[in-house]
N, C-alpha and C positions, 0 to 999 in steps of 0.2 A: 748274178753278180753278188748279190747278199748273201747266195750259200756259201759261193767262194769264201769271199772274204770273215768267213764265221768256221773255216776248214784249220785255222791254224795248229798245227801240232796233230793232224787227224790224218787217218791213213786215205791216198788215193782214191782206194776201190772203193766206190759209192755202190749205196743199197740202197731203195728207194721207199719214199714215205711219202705219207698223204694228209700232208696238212691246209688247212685255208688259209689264203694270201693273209687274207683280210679279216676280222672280224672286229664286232664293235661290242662297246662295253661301259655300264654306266658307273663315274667316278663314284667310290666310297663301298660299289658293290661287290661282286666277286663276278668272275670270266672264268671260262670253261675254255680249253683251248683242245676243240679234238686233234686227236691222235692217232696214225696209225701205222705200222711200216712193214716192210717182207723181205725177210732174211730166211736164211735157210735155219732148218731148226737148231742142226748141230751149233749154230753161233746163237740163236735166242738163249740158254738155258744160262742162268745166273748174268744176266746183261741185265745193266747196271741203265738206266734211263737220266740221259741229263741235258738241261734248258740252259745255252748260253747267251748272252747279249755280244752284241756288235763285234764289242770290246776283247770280248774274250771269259768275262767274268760270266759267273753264273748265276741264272734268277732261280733255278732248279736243282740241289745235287742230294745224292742218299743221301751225302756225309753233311747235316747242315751247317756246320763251321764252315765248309766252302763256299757256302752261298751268299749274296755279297749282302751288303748292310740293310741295304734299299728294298731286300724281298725277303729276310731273314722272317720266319714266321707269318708269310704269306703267301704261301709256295708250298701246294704240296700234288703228289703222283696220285690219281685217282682210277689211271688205265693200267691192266695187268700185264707187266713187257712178258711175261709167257704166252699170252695171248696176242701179242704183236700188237699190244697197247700204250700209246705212249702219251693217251690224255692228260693235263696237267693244270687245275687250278687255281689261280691267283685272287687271293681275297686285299679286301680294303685296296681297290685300285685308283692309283693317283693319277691323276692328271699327267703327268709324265711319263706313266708305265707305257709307251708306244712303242716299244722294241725297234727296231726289229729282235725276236726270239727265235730262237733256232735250236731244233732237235737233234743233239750229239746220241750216241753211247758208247758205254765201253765194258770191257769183258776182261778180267783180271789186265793183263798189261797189253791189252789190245782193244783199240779205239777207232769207231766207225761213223762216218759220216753219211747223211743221206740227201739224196735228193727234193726238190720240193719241201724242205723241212723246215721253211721261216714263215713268219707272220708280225706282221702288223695288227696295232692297236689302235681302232679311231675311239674316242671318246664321243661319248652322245646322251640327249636325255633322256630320262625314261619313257615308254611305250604307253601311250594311251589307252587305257581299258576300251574294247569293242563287246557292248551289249548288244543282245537279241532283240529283235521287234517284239513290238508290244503289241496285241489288242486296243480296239479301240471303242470305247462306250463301252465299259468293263462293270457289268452289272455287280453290286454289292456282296459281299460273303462267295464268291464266285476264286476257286482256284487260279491262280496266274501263275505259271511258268516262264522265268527270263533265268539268261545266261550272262556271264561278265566273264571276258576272255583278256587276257593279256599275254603280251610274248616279253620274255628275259633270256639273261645269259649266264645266271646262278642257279644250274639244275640243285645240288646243295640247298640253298636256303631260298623255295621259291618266294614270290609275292606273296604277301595276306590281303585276301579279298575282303572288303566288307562291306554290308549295305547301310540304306539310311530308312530302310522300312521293314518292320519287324519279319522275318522270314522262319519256316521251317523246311523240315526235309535237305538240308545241303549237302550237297554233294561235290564233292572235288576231284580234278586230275589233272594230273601232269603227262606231257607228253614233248618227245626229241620230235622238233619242225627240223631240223636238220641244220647243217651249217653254224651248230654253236650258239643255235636257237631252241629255246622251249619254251612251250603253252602251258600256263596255269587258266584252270576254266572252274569257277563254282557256279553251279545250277542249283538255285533256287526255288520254292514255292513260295508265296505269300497270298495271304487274302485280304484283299481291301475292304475297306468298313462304310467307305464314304462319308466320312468322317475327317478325311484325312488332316489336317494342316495346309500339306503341301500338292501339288500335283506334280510333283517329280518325283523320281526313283536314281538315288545318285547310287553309284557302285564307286569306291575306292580300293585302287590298288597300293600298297605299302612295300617297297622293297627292300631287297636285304640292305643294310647301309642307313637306312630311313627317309628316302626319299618317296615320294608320294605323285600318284595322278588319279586322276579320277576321270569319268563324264556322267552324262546325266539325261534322263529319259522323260518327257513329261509321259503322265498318267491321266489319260480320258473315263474317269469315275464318275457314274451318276451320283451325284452328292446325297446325300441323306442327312444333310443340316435342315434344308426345307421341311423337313418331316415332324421337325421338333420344335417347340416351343419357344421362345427366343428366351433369354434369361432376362430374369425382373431383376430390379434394385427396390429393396424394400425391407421392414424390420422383421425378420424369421421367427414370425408367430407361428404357433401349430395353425390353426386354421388357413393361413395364407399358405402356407406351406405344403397344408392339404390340398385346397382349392389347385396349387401349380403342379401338384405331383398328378392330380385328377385330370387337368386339361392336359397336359403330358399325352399322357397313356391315349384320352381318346385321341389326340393328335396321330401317336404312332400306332397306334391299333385299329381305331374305328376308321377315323375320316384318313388315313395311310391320302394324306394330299398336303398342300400347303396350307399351314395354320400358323396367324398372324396373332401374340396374345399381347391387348396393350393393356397401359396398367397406368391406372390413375388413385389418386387421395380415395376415391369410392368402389372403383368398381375395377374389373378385369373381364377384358371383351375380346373373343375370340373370332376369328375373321376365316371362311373356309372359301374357297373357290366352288364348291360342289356343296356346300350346306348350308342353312339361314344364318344369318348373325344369331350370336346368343349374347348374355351377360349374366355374368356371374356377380350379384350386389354381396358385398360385403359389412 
C-alpha cells in the first residue's frame, strides 16, 4: 500500500528492489539505509537514484535544491546505481525522520518505480557494549586479553571505544551484521599491577551524535597493596625516610608476605606473618 501511494507521477512497470521494511536508528546519529535493485542494464547507465517521502517530496535527490528543507544537508547517495546500488545515508537523525522512504529513479525523462522499496524508521537508544569474559584470580604483571563489541547503524562514523584501565596493542574492526547493522570491536591487552584502584574494567562506547554507553566488568586480581608497607604520617627526615624506604624493600623483596609497619613518637615495628617481630629504635 505505501509503495502505491509513493508511485505518483511514476511509470506502471515496476522493477524490483530490496530494501528493509524496517530499520532502527539512534536520534542525533546517522542510518545507513541498504539498497538494492535489478533492472536490465540498458536502463541502469546514467539512472539518476532518488529517496521520496509519503508526500511526494524528496529526502534524497542528485540535484540538492530539490530536496526538501527537513533533509537538505543530511542526505546523501553512498551506493553505486551502476552497480544496482541504491544505498542512502541520513545524518543528524530526528526524532521525526520515520518515513515512510521510498526508492524512486529516473533516467533522463523516464521514471521508475520499484517494488519493496520503503522503509520505516523506529528510533531507539543506543546498543550496549558486549565485553568478553575475563579470567579469574588474574595473577599480577600477567597479559589479559578482553574485547568490547557494540552494534550501530553509522558504518561512516563508527563508535569510539574506550577503556578505563591503561591498555596496549588495540586493535580494531568494523564489520556489515547485516540488515543495516555493523560491529565495531576493539580488542585490547592490558596488564594488571594489582595495585589497581578499582576492580572494574569499564569499556565505553561514544557515538556519532555524542551519545554514550558503557558496561563494566569486575576484575579478580591478586592485590599486591599487602606486599607493601602501609604509608606513615610523619616529618620527612632523611633518616626516617631511609628506615621506610628500607622496610619497603624487605617487605617486597625478602619477606614477598604481609607486612604490617606501625609507627609511633619512638619507634617503627614491623609485623610479618612468616618472620619474628623486629623494631627499628629511632
Amino acid at each position: 500500500v505505501i509503495s502505491h501511494l509513493c508511485e505518483v507521477c511514476y511509470s506502471n512497470f515496476q522493477h524490483v528492489a530490496d530494501v528493509i521494511p524496517k530499520i532502527t536508528a539512534l536520534p542525533r546519529s546517522c542510518v545507513v539505509i541498504p539498497c538494492s535493485f535489478k533492472m536490465e542494464e540498458e536502463y541502469v547507465t546514467r539512472l539518476r537514484v532518488l529517496w521520496v517521502t509519503i508526500k511526494g517530496g524528496y529526502m534524497f535527490h542528485t540535484d540538492p535544491d530539490d530536496v526538501l528543507d527537513n533533509f537538505k544537508g543530511r542526505t546523501r547517495l553512498i551506493g553505486n546505481p551502476d552497480e544496482q546500488d541504491c544505498s542512502v545515508e541520513m545524518d543528524n537523525v530526528q526524532t521525526h525522520d520515520n518515513g515512510p522512504f521510498c526508492f524512486r529513479a529516473e533516467r533522463e525523462n523516464e521514471r521508475y518505480s520499484f517494488n519493496n522499496s520503503c522503509v520505516f524508521i523506529i528510533m531507539r537508544a543506543p546498543d550496549k557494549p558486549v565485553m568478553s569474559s575475563l579470567p579469574e584470580d588474574i595473577e599480577p604483571g600477567t597479559r589479559v586479553a578482553v574485547k568490547c563489541s557494540v552494534n550501530h547503524t553509522c558504518s561512516s562514523h563508527p563508535p569510539q571505544i574506550t577503556w578505563s584501565v591503561p591498555t596496549a596493542r588495540e586493535t580494531i574492526s568494523h564489520s556489515h551484521m547485516g540488515g543495516g547493522v555493523w560491529e565495531t570491536v576493539s580488542a585490547v591487552t592490558f596488564i594488571p599491577t594489582g595495585y589497581e584502584e578499582k576492580d572494574e574494567i569499564v569499556c565505553t562506547a561514544k557515538f556519532w551524535g555524542g551519545k554514550t554507553q558503557e558496561n563494566t566488568a569486575f576484575l579478580s586480581i591478586r592485590s599486591n597493596r599487602v606486599r607493601s608497607c602501609c604509608k606513615l604520617h610523619y616529618k620527612h627526615t632523611p633518616l626516617i625516610m631511609f628506615l621506610f624506604i628500607s622496610l619497603h624493600f624487605m617487605c617486597s623483596v625478602l619477606f614477598c608476605e604481609t607486612l604490617l609497619c606501625i609507627w609511633n613518637n619512638r619507634f617503627i615495628k614491623a609485623i610479618s606473618p612468616v618472620k619474628p617481630w623486629f623494631t627499628v629504635n629511632l
